[in-house]
PABA-960233 format. One line per 2 residues: their letters; for each residue x, y negated, z negated of C-alpha. Coordinates in steps of 0.02 Angstrom, whole numbers, plus 32768, in hexadecimal, padded with zeros to 4 digits. Example, Ala and Ser with C-alpha at 12.3 -4.5 7.8 and 13.67 -1.06 7.14 Angstrom:
PABA-960233
as> 8267/80E1/7E7A; 82AC/8035/7E9B .
This chain:
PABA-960233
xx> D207/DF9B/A412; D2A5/DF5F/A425 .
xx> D34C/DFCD/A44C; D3DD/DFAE/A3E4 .
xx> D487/DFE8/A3F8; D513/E003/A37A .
xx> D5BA/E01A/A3AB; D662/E053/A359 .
xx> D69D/DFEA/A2E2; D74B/DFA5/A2B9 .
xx> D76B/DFD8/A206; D7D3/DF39/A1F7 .
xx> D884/DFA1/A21C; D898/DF6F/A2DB .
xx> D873/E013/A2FC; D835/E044/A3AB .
xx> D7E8/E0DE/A398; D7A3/E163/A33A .
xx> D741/E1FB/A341; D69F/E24D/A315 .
xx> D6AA/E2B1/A29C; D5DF/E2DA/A27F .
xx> D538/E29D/A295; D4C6/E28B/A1FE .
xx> D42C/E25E/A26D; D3E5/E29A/A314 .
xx> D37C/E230/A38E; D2DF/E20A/A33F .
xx> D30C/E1FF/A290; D2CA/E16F/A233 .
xx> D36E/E0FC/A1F4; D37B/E065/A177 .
xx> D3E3/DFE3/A164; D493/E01A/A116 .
xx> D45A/E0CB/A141; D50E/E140/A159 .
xx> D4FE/E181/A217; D593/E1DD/A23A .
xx> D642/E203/A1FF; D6D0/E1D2/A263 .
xx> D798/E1F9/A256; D800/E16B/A279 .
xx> D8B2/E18B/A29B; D8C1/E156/A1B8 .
xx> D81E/E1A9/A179; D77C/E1E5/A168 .
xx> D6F0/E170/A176; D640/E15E/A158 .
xx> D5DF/E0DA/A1D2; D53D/E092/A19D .
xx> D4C1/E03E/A20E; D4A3/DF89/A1F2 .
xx> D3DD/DF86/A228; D349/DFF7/A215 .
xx> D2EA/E04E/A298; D2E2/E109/A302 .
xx> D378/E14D/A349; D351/E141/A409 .
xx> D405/E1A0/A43B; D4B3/E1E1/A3FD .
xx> D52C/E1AB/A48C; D5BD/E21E/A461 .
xx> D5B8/E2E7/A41D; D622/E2FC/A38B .
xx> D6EC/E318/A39D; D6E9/E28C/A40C .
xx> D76F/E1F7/A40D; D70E/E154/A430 .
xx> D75B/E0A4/A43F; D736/E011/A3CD .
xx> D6A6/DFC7/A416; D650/E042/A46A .
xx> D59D/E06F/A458; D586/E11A/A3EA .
xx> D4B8/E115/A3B1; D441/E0A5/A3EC .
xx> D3AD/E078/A382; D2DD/E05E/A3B2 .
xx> D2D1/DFC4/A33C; D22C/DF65/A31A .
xx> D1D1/DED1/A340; D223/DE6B/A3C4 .
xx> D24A/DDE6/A360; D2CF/DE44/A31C .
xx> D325/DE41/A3C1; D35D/DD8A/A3B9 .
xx> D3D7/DDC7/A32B; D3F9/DE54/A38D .
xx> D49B/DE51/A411; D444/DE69/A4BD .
xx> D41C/DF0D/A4EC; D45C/DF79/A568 .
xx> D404/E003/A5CB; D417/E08D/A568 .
xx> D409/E107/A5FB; D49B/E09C/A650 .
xx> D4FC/E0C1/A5A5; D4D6/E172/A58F .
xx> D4EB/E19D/A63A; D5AA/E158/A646 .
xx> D5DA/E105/A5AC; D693/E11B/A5D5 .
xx> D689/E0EF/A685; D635/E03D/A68E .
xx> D645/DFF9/A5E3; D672/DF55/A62A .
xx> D5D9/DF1F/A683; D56D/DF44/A5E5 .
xx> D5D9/DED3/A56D; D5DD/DE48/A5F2 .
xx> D51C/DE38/A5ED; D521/DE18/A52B .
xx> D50C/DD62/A509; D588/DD03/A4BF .
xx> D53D/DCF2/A418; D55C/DDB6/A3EF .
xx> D623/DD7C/A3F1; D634/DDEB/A34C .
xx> D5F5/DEBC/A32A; D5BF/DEF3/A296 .
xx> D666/DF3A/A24C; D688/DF98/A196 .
xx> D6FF/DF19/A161; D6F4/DE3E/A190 .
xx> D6A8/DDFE/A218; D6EC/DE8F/A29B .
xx> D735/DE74/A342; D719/DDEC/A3C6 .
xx> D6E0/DE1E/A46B; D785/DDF1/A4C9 .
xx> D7DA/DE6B/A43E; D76E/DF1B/A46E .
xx> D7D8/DF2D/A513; D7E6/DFE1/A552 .
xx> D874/E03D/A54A; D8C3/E079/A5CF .
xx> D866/E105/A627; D8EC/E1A5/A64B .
xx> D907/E1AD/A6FE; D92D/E232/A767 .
xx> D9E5/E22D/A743; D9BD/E24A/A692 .
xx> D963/E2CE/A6AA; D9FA/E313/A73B .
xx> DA62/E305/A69F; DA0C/E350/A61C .
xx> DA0A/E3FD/A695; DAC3/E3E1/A6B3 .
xx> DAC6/E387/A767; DB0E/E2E7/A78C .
xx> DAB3/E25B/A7D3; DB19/E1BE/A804 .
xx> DA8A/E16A/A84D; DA48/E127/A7A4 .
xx> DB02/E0DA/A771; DAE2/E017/A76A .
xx> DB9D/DFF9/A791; DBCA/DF7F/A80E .
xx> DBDE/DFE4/A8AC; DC32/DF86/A91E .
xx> DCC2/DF64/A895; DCAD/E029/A871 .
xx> DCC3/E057/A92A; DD64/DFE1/A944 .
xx> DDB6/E01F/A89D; DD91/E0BD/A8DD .
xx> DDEC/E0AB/A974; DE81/E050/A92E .
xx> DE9B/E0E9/A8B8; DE8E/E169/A951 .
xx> DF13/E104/A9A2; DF71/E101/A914 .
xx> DF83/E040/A8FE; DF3A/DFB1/A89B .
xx> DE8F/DF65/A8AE; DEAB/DEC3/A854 .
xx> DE1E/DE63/A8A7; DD9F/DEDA/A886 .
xx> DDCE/DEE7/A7C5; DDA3/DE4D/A7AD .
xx> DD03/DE62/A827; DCD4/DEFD/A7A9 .
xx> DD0A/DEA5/A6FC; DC94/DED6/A67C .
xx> DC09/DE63/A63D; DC02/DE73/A57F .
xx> DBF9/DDE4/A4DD; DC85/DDCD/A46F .
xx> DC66/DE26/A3E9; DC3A/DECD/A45A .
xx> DCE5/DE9B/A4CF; DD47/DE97/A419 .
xx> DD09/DF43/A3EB; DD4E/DFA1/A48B .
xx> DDFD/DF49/A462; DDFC/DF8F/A3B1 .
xx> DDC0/E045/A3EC; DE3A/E046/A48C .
xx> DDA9/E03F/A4F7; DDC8/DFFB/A59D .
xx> DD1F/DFA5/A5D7; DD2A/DFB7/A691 .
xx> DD1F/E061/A661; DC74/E075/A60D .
xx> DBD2/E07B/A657; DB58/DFFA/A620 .
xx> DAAC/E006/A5F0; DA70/DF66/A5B8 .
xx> DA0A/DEF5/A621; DA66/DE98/A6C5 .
xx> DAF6/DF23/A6B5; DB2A/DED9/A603 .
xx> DBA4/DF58/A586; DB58/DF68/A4E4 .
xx> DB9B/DFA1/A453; DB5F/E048/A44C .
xx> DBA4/E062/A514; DC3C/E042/A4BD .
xx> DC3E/E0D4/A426; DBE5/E13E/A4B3 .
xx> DC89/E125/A50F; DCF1/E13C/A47E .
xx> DC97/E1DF/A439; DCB1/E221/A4F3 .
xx> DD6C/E1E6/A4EE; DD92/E25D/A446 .
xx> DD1F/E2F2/A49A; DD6C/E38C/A507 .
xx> DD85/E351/A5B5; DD3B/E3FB/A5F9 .
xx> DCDB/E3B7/A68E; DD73/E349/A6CB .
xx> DDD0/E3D4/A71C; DD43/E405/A794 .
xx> DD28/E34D/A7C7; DDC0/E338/A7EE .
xx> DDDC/E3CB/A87D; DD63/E382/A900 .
xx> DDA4/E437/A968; DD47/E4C9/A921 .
xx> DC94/E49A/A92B; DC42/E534/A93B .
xx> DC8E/E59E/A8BC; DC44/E524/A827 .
xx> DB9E/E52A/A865; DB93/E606/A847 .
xx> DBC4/E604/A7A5; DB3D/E5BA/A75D .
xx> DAC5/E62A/A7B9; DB34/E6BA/A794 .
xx> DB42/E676/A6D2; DA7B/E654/A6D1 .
xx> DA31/E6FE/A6A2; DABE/E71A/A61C .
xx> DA9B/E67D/A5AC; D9D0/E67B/A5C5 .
xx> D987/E67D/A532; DA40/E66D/A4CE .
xx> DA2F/E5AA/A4AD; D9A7/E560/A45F .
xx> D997/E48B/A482; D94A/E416/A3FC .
xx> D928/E379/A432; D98A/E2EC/A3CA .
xx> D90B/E27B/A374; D8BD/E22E/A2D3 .
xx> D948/E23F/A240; D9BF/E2A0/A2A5 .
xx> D9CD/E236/A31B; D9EB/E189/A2B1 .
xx> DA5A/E1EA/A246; DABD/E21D/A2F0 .
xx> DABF/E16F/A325; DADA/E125/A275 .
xx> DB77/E1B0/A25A; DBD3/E174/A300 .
xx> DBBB/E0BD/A2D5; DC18/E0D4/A22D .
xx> DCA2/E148/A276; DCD1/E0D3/A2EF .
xx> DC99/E035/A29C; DCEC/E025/A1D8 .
xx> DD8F/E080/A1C6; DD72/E119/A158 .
xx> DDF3/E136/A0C3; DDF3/E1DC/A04A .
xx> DE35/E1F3/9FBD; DE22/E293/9F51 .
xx> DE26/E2AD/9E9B; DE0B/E35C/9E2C .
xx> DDFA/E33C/9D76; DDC1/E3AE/9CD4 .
xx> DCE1/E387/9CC3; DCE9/E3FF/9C3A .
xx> DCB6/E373/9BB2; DC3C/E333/9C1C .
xx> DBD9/E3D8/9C41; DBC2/E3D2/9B87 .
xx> DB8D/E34D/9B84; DB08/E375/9BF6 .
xx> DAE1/E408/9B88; DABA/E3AB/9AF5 .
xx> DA5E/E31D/9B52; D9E1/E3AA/9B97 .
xx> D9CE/E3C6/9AD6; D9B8/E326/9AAA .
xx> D8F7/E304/9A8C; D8F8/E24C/9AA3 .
xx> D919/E299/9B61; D8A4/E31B/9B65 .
xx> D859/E323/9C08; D8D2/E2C5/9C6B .
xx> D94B/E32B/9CDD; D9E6/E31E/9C9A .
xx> DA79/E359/9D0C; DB37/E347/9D56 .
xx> DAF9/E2D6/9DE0; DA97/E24F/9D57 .
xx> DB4E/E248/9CFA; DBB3/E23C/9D9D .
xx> DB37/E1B6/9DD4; DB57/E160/9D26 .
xx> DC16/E169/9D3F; DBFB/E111/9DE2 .
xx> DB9F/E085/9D94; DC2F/E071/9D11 .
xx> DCB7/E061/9D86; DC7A/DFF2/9DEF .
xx> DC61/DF7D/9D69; DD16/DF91/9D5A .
xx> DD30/DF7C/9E02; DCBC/DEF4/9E44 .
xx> DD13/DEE1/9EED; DCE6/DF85/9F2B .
xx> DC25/DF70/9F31; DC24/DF00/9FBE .
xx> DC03/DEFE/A091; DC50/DEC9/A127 .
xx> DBEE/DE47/A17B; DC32/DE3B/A230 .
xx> DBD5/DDA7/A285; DBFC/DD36/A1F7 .
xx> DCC7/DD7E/A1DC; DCA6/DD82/A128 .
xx> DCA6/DDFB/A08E; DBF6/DE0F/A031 .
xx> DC25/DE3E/9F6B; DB70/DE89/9F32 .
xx> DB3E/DE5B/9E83; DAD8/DEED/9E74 .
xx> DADC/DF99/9E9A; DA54/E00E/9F03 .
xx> DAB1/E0B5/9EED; DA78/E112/9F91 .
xx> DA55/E1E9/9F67; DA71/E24F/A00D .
xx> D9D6/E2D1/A00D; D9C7/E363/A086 .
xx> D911/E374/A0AB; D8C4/E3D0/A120 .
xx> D8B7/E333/A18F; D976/E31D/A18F .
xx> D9FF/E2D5/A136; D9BD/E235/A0DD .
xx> DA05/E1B3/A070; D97F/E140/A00C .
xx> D9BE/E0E7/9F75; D9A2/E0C5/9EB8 .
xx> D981/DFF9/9EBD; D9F0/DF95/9E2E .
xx> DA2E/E034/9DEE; DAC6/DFCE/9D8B .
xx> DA31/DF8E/9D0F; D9DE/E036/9CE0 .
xx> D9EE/E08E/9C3B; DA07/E14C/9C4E .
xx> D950/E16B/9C48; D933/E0FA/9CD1 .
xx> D9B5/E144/9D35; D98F/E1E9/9D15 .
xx> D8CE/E1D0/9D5D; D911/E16C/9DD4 .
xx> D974/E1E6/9E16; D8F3/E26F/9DF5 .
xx> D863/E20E/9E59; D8D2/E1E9/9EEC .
xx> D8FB/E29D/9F0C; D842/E2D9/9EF1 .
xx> D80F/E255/9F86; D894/E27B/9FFC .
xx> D87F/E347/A000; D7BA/E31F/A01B .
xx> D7EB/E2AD/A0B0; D79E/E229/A05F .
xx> D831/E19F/A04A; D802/E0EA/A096 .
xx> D880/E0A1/A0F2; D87E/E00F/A08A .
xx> D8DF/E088/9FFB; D973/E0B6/A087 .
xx> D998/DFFD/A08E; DA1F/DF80/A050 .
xx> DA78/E01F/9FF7; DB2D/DFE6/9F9D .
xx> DB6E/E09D/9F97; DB40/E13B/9F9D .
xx> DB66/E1F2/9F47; DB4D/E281/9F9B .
xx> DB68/E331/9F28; DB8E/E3B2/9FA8 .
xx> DBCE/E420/9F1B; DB25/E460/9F09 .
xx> DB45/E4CE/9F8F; DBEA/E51A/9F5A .
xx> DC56/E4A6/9FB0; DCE5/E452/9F6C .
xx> DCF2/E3AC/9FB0; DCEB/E352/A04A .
xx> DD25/E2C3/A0B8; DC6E/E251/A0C1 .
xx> DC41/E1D7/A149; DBFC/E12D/A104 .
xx> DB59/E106/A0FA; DB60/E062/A18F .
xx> DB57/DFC2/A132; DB99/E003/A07C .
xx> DC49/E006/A03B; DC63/E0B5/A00B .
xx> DC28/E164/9FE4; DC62/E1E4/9F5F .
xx> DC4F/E2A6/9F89; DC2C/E30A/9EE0 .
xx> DC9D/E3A6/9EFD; DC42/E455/9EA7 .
xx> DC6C/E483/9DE6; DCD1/E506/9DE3 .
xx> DD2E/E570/9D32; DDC8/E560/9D54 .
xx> DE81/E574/9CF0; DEB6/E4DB/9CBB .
xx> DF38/E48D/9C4B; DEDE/E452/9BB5 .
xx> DF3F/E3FF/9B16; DFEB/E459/9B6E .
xx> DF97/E51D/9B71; DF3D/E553/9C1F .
xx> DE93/E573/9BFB; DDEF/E58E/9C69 .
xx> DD9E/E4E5/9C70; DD16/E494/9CE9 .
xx> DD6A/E43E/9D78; DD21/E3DD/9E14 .
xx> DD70/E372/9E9C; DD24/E2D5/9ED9 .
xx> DD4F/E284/9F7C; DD2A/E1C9/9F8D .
xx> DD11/E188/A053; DD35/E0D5/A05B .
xx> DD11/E041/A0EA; DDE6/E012/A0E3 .
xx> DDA7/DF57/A123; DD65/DF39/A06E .
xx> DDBD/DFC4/A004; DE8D/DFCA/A010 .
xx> DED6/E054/9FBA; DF00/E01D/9F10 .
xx> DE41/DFE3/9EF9; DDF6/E07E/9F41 .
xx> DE7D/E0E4/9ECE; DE5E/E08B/9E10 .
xx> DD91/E0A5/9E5C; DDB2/E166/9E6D .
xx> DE28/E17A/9DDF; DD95/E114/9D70 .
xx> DD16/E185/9D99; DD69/E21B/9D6B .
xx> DDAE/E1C0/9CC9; DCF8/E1A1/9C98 .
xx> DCCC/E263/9CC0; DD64/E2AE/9C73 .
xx> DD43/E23E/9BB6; DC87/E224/9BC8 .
xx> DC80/E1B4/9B2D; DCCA/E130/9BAF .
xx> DC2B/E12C/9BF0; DC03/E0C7/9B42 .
xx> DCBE/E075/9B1C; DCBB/E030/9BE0 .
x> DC06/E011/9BF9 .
């Protein structure tokens, strides 16, 4: 018998992690080939992971609600004869693996042989060897700093430039030669993103390898920048030492049990990260519009009526969505992306209308693929199916990709409108404002009449005002006269 071991996959996102959502087997269950395994969360979705050779599972490596690394052992399979193990990567002790599969990692992947370059993965060929490098293991200043104590030890700044600016700035004069001893190493592109935030690089504490500033060292110093300075007073009176150090212990018994931490992972976390990128990346616009829907909600009515569309769901939302579709034939220009390597504009011929779901998973944003070519039917399942999948967590992450533009309807919870971040990578996104009766001047008499308010969010680079304006004012043209949905289409 031969031991086999299968190991997270890369679901072909550059992902790095992801975590264990459940076990469907226990060690000595009988498994075949394509068998599903487990379920794991990556930070875009739910997955299912099926084994890629027969045999009886021998060991599960990590309990469930664990985060594992791409790469790492999770089950490792009895297999048969042995002449299945040439096909096989090499084994490693399993004991070893199970014992401290966090802790040595390395040693076991060096004694594969160089033919078992590639893992089984759920999408291509998977990830080369040199690509399943650890992350970064928290050190003890991380942890100092999660339970609110400093630790300067773990800092990678230079410290001999450190401890002469220091000095020059006690004295009260200029440390020239140790500027440039302490001038940040960052690439271009990184270097040209400080300048546009105001970020001063000598000023932000690097985490990539060799002491390079990446990019996100640079929105971490620019999120910081815009926060409440509330811990800069006490570093800066070096005098009363002792009287900070009671309060917490005074403080302690009052706020136990008061706060509740979550840790920040899976969809919360890439939407975090994903949310900070577009704030300080593209250059957010709004512009706000509130326009008489009455027509349309009729319109609605008598489509639910219709029998041709019996059975399809029929709503606001599939109209709005239609409106969209109309007016950007009208207004080619604005379904585009900034591509900021190249320094060009990318005009999209298509459009994959992105649908921002709450599930219970987080805040998600898959799209509806060549939505400018559907009928009404089409988009109406479309739309249906999309939603279905993303409240039962089980959206790939191949449907949150290489979205256009997205619509997100927070009316349905009684608000009004918004101001909506961008979606990274798409050119805009239009909040649908709740439908409200309200008085409204209608053929020169005020009269109660459905109103909403929709607030388009727009990247500025791609969108200038009188383009993002005759886009707005379109939409609500189209929703106000619904028969444009025929006369423009």
């Amino acid at each position: 018998m031969t031991i086999r071991e299968f190991k997270m996959p890369d679901v072909g996102e550059g992902l790095t992690e992801a975590e264990i959502l459940k076990w469907f087997v226990q060690p000595g269950d009988t498994v075949t080939d394509g068998q599903v395994v487990c379920e794991v969360e990556t930070a875009k979705a739910a997955v299912e992971l099926p084994i890629p050779f027969d045999g009886v599972v021998h060991a599960l490596l990590f309990e469930e609600g664990t985060t594992v690394d791409v790469g790492q052992v999770i089950i490792s399979v009895q297999t048969g004869p042995a002449g299945e193990a040439a096909e096989a990567e090499a084994p490693a002790t399993v004991t070893a693996a199970a014992a401290a599969p966090a802790v040595a990692p390395a040693p076991a992947q060096a004694e594969e042989p160089a033919a078992a370059a590639r893992q089984p993965v759920l999408v291509g060929y998977g990830v080369s060897q040199a690509s399943t490098k650890r992350r970064p293991r928290k050190a003890a200043g991380d942890v100092a700093a999660q339970n609110g104590t400093a630790a300067p030890a773990v800092v990678p700044a230079q410290p001999a430039a450190a401890q002469l600016v220091a000095a020059a700035t006690q004295n009260g004069t200029a440390a020239p030669a140790a500027a440039g001893a302490a001038r940040a190493l960052a690439k271009p592109p990184v270097r040209k993103l400080a300048k546009d935030l105001g970020i001063d690089l000598a000023t932000v504490v690097p985490t990539g390898d060799g002491g390079v500033v990446t990019r996100e060292d640079v929105h971490a110093a620019a999120a910081a920048a815009i926060a409440p300075q509330v811990a800069a007073p006490v570093a800066a009176a070096p005098a009363p030492v002792q009287a900070p150090a009671e309060v917490p212990a005074q403080a302690a018994p009052a706020t136990a049990g008061r706060e509740t931490r979550i840790p920040v992972k899976g969809v919360r976390k890439v939407t975090a990260q994903a949310m900070v990128g577009s704030a300080f990346t593209a250059p957010h616009v709004t512009e706000f519009i509130t326009f008489d829907v009455t027509r349309t909600m009729k319109l609605v009515q008598e489509l639910k009526e219709d029998p041709d569309l019996a059975g399809l769901r029929i709503n606001p939302l599939l109209l709005i969505a239609k409106a969209v579709l109309v007016a950007i034939r009208r207004n080619p220009d604005v379904n585009a992306s900034w591509d900021e390597a190249a320094q060009e504009i990318v005009l999209k011929h298509y459009v994959n209308l992105g649908i921002a779901a709450a599930t219970p998973r987080g805040l998600i944003v898959p799209n509806i693929k060549d939505a400018h070519a559907m009928t009404l039917r089409e988009l109406s399942e479309s739309l249906s199916g999309l939603v279905a999948t993303a409240r039962d967590g089980k959206t790939s992450p191949a449907d949150m990709q290489n979205g256009t533009l997205t619509l997100t309807n927070v009316g349905v919870f009684g608000v009004d409108t918004g101001t909506p971040i961008l979606n990274p990578g798409e050119s805009a996104i239009l909040a649908v404002g709740a439908i409200k009766l309200q008085p409204w001047v209608h053929k020169g008499k005020v009269k109660p009449r459905q109103v909403t308010t929709l607030a388009l969010s727009f990247d500025h680079r791609l969108i200038d005002g009188e383009l993002g304006s005759r886009f707005l004012a379109d939409i609500a043209a189209v929703l106000e006269h619904p028969r444009r949905l025929v006369t423009w289409a």
